[in-house]
C-alpha positions as a printed Julia matrix, in Angstrom:
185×3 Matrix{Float64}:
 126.6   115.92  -115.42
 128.23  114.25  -118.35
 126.99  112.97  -121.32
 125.64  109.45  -122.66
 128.89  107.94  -125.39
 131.08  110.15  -123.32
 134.28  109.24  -124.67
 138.09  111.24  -124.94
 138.47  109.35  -128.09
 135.16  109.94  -129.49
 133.68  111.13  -133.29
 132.88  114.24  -131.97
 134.57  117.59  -129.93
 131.45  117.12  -127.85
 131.79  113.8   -126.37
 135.74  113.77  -126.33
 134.99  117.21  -124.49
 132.84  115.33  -122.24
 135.37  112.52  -121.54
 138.13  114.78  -120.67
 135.82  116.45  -118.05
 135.23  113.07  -116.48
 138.75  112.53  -116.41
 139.16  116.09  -114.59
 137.01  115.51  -112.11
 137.72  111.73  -111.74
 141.28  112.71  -110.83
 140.14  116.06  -109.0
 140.52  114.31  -105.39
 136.94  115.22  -104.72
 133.73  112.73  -103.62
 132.31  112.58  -107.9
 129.47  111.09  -108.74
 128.85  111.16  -112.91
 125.95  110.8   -114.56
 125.52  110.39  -118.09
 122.21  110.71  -119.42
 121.47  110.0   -123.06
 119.42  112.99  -124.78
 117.08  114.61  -122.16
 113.8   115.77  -123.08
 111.34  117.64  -121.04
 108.16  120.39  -121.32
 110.14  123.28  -122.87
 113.66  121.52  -123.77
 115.33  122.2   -127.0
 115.62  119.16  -128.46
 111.97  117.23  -129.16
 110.16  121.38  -129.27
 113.49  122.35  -132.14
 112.1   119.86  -134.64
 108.4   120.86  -133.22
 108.86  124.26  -133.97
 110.58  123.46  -137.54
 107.47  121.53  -138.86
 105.19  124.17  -138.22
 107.39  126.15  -140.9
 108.89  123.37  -143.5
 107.18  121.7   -145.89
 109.3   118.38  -145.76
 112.56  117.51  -142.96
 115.37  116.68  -145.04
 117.29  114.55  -142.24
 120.71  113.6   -142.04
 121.03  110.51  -139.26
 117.53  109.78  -139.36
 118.81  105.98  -138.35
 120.86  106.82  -135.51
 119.03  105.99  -132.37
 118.44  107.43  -129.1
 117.41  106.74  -125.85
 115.86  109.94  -124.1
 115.43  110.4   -120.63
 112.82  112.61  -119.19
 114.18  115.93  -117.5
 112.34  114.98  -113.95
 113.6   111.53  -114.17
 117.23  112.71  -114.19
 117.06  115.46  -111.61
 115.43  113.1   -109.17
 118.51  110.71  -109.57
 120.83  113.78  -108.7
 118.66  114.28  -105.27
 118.72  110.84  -104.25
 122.21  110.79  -105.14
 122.92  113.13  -102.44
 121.47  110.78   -99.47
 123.24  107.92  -100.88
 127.05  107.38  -100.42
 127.62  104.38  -102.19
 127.21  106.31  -105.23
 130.57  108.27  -104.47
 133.17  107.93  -107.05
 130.6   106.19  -109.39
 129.35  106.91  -113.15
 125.85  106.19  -114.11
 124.1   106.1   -117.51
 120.52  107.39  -117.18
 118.3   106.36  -120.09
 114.73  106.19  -121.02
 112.77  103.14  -121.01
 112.99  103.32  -124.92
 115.13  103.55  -128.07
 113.97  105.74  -130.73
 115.52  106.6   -134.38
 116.0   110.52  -134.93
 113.65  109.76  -137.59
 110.84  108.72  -134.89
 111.85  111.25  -132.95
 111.57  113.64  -135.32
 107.89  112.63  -136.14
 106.95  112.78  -132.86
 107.64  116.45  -132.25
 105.41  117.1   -135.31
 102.76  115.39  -133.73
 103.03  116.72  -130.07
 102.46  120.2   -132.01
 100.26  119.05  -134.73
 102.04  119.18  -137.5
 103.65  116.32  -138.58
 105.97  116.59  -141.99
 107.84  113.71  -144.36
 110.75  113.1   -142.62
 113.25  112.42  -146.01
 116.53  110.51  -144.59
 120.13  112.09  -146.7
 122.64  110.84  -147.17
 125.5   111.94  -144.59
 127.46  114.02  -147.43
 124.65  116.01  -147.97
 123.85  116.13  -144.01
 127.38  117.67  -143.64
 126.8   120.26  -145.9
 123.34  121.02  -144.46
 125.11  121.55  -141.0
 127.7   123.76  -142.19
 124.98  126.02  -144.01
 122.98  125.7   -140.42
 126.55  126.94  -138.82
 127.15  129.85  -140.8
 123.88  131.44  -140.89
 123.08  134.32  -138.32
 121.66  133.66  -134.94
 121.35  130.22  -133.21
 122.85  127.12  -134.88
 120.16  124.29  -135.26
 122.7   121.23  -136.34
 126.1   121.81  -136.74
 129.3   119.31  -138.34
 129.99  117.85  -135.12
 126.5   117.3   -134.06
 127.03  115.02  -137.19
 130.13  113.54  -135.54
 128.0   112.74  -132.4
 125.93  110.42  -134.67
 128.42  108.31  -135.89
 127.77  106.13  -132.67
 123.75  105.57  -131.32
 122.91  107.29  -128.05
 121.9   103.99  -125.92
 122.54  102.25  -123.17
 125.62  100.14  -124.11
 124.33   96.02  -124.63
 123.08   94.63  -121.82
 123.34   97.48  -119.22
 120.56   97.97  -116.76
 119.5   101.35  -116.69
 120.81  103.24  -113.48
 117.56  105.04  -113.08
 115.78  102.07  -111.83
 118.82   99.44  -111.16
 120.64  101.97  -108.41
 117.76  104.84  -107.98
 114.46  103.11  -108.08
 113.38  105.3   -110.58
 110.54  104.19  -113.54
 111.86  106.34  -116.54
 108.86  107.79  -117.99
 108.6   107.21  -122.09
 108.72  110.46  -124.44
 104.99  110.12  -124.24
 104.46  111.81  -121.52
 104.61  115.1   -123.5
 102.0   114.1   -124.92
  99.58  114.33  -121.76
């Protein structure tokens, strides 16, 4: 499993770590098959229940790429396309981006975790100078680090299907992607 904006050129050590592992195992001599979701969400993840679990303590969310958007892809819908996957050859020596059925701002998203816990705060957009220094504050205080500089990086380029791509997860898997809502349920 790669990553959605996988790239060996990319803003970030993340995604040009990503693209270099594609390259590895694209030139490995094995059967591959890649898949690169965009930001997967699910039940207990760490992404949508982070910002949940931060509302319930700050008054406001100071947010650095609150305009950057996302496409998440539900946790279920992604491991079903790795077992079909297996049953399906033509998929050998293929890369697929698995996305959700649709976009979101980190601002949106952000306002929906408050609400699946019941808590929902001002989401304040800053300005990316003052994001950067927020991160590296986040980095170098003790235990785990919520946003760091190259999460930043990441967010220099949106997290979405690139134009006009049909989503894998229904195009090659017959999968419906189920919306962020289902949290909600």
């Amino acid at each position: 499993m790669s990553a959605l904006g996988a790239d060996s050129n990319g803003p970030s050590m993340y995604q040009r770590s990503k693209g270099d592992g594609e390259k590895l195992v694209m030139n490995s001599g094995l059967d591959w098959t890649i898949f690169r979701p965009s930001v997967v969400f699910g039940e207990n993840d760490s992404f949508i229940n982070l910002f949940a679990s931060l509302q319930k303590f700050a008054p406001v969310m100071p947010l650095a790429g609150a305009d950057v958007n996302f496409q998440p892809v539900y946790v279920s819908d992604v491991a079903s396309a790795f077992v079909k996957a297996i049953s399906m050859p033509q998929t050998i020596k293929k890369s697929f981006n698995l996305a959700g059925p649709k976009i979101h701002s980190l601002g949106d998203l952000v306002r929906f975790a408050g609400r699946k816990v019941g808590c929902s705060r001002l989401v304040i957009p800053i300005p990316a100078s003052f994001g950067y220094l927020q991160a590296w504050m986040l980095e170098i205080m003790p235990g785990k680090t919520l946003m760091s500089r190259d999460n930043l990086a990441s967010m220099k380029v949106d997290n979405t299907l690139p134009n006009y791509e049909e989503n894998a997860l229904e195009k090659v898997f017959g999968i419906s992607p189920q919306p962020l809502e289902i949290l909600l349920k």
